[in-house]
N, C-alpha and C positions, 0 to 999 in steps of 0.2 A: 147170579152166576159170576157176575166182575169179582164179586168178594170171595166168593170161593177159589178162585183163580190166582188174586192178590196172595189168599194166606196160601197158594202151594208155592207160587213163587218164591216168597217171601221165605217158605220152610227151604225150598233146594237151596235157598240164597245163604240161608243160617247156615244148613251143615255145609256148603262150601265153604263159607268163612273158618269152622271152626275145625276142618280136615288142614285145609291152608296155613292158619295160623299156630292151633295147638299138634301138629302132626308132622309138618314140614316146613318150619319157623326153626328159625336158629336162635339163639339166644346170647348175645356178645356180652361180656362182662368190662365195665367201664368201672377206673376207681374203686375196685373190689364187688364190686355192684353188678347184676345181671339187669342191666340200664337199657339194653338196647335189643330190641328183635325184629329181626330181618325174616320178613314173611311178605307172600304177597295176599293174606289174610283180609284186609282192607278194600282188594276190588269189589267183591260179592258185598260188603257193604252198599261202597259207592254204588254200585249199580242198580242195587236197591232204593237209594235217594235218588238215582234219574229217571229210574222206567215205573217204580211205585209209586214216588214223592217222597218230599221230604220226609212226613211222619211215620211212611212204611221205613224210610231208613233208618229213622231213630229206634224202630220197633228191632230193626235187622240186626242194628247193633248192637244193642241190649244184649238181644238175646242171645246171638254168639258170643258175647263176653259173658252172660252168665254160665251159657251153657259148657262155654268152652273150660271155664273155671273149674266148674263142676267133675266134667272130665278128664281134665289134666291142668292142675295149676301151676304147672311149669316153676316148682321150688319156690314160689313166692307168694305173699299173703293176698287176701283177697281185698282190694281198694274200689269205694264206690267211685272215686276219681275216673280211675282209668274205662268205668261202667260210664259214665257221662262222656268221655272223649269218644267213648267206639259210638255213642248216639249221635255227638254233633259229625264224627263222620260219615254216619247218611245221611245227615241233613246239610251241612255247610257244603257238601259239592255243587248241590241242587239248586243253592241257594247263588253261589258266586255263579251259577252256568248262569243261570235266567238273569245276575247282574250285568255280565256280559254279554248278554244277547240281546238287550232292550231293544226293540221292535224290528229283530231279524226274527224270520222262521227257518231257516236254513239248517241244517242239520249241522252241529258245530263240526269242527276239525281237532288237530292234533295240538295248533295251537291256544284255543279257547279251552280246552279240557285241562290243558297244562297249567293256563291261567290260575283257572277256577282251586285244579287240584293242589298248587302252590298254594294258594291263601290258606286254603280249608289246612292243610300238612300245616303249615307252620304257626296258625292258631291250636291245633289239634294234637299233634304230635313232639312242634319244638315246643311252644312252649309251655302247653297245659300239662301232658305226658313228662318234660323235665321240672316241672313242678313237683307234681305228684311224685316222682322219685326221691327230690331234694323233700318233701315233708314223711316219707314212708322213711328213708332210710341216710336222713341225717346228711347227705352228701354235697358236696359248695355246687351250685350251681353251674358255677364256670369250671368246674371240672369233666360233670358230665354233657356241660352242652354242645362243644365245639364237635367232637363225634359224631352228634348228635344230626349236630346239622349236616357234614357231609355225608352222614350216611342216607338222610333225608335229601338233601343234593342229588344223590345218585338214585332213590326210588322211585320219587316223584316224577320225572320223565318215564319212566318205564312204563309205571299207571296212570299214567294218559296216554302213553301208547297201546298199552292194552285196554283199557278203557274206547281209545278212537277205534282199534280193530274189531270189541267186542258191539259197540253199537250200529259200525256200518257192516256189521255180520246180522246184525237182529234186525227184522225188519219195524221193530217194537218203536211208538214216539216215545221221545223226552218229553214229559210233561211240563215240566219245566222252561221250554222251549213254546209248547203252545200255549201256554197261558203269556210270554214274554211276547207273543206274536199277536195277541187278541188285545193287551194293553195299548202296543204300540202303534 
C-alpha cells in the first residue's frame, strides 16, 4: 500500500512541478540567451526528496523535466544536463537536510532548510545549470553568472520559506530527519 501511495504522491508532485515551471515560469534572457527562469517549479521537487527520499526525488525530477519538455520546451533544445540537475534537486536537499541535522530529531526550521536549500541551489542551479548554458549556447560564463546568482540570492529564501510553511502544514516526517535521528 506504502508504494502505491509514494507513486500518487510522487505523480501530483510531477504535475505541480511541471504546471509551475513550464506554465507559470518566466523566462529572463541574459546575453542574448533565454539563461534564466524564474519559477517556483523546483519546490514540488524538493518536497519530493524530503517526505519520499532522496530517490523519489531524483524520480520527481526527472520526470518533470522530461515531461515538462515534452509539453512545452520553452524555445529551447532539449539538454540531458539540465535532466540530471532537476534529479540532484530532489536529491541534494534531502541529503544537506539530514547533513545538518546529525543526531537532532526535531523538525528543522527556516534556518536549516535555508541551509540545506543554499548548497543544493548553488551546486544545482549556479553552477551546474550555468554550465550547461555556457556548453549549449556558446556563452562566457561570467557573463551569464553574475544574474545568475542574484537572482538565485533572491529565490533560495523564498523556497525554504515555503518549504518551512509547507512541512509544518503537513503532518507528513522528513525521512531524512529520522534516519539522521536513529544514527545519532
Amino acid at each position: 500500500m506504502r508504494g502505491v501511495l509514494n507513486v500518487t504522491r510522487a505523480g501530483l508532485l510531477i504535475a505541480a512541478s511541471v504546471v509551475l515551471t513550464r506554465f507559470f515560469g518566466v523566462m529572463v534572457p541574459l546575453a542574448g540567451v533565454l539563461a534564466l527562469r524564474l519559477s517556483f517549479g523546483e519546490i514540488p521537487i524538493i518536497l519530493a526528496g524530503l517526505f519520499l527520499g532522496p530517490a523519489w526525488g531524483a524520480v520527481v525530477g526527472v520526470s518533470a523535466d522530461l515531461l515538462g519538455f515534452a509539453l512545452n520546451p520553452m524555445g529551447g533544445l532539449f539538454f540531458p544536463g539540465f535532466t540530471l540537475t532537476a534529479a540532484l534537486v530532489g536529491v541534494l536537499p534531502s541529503l544537506f537536510l539530514r547533513l545538518f541535522s546529525t543526531g537532532r530529531s526535531d523538525k528543522p526550521g527556516f534556518w536549516r532548510y535555508l541551509a540545506a536549500l543554499a548548497c543544493s541551489d548553488l551546486i544545482t542551479s549556479v553552477v551546474l545549470n550555468t554550465y550547461w548554458l555556457h556548453l549549449m549556447y556558446g556563452k562566457a560564463i561570467l557573463a551569464i553568472l553574475p544574474p545568475r546568482i542574484i537572482a538565485r540570492a533572491l529565490l533560495v529564501p523564498v523556497f525554504a520559506g515555503l518549504v518551512t510553511l509547507t512541512t509544518n502544514a503537513l503532518s507528513l516526517p522528513v525521512p531524512a530527519l529520522a534516519r539522521a535521528a536513529k544514527k545519532g
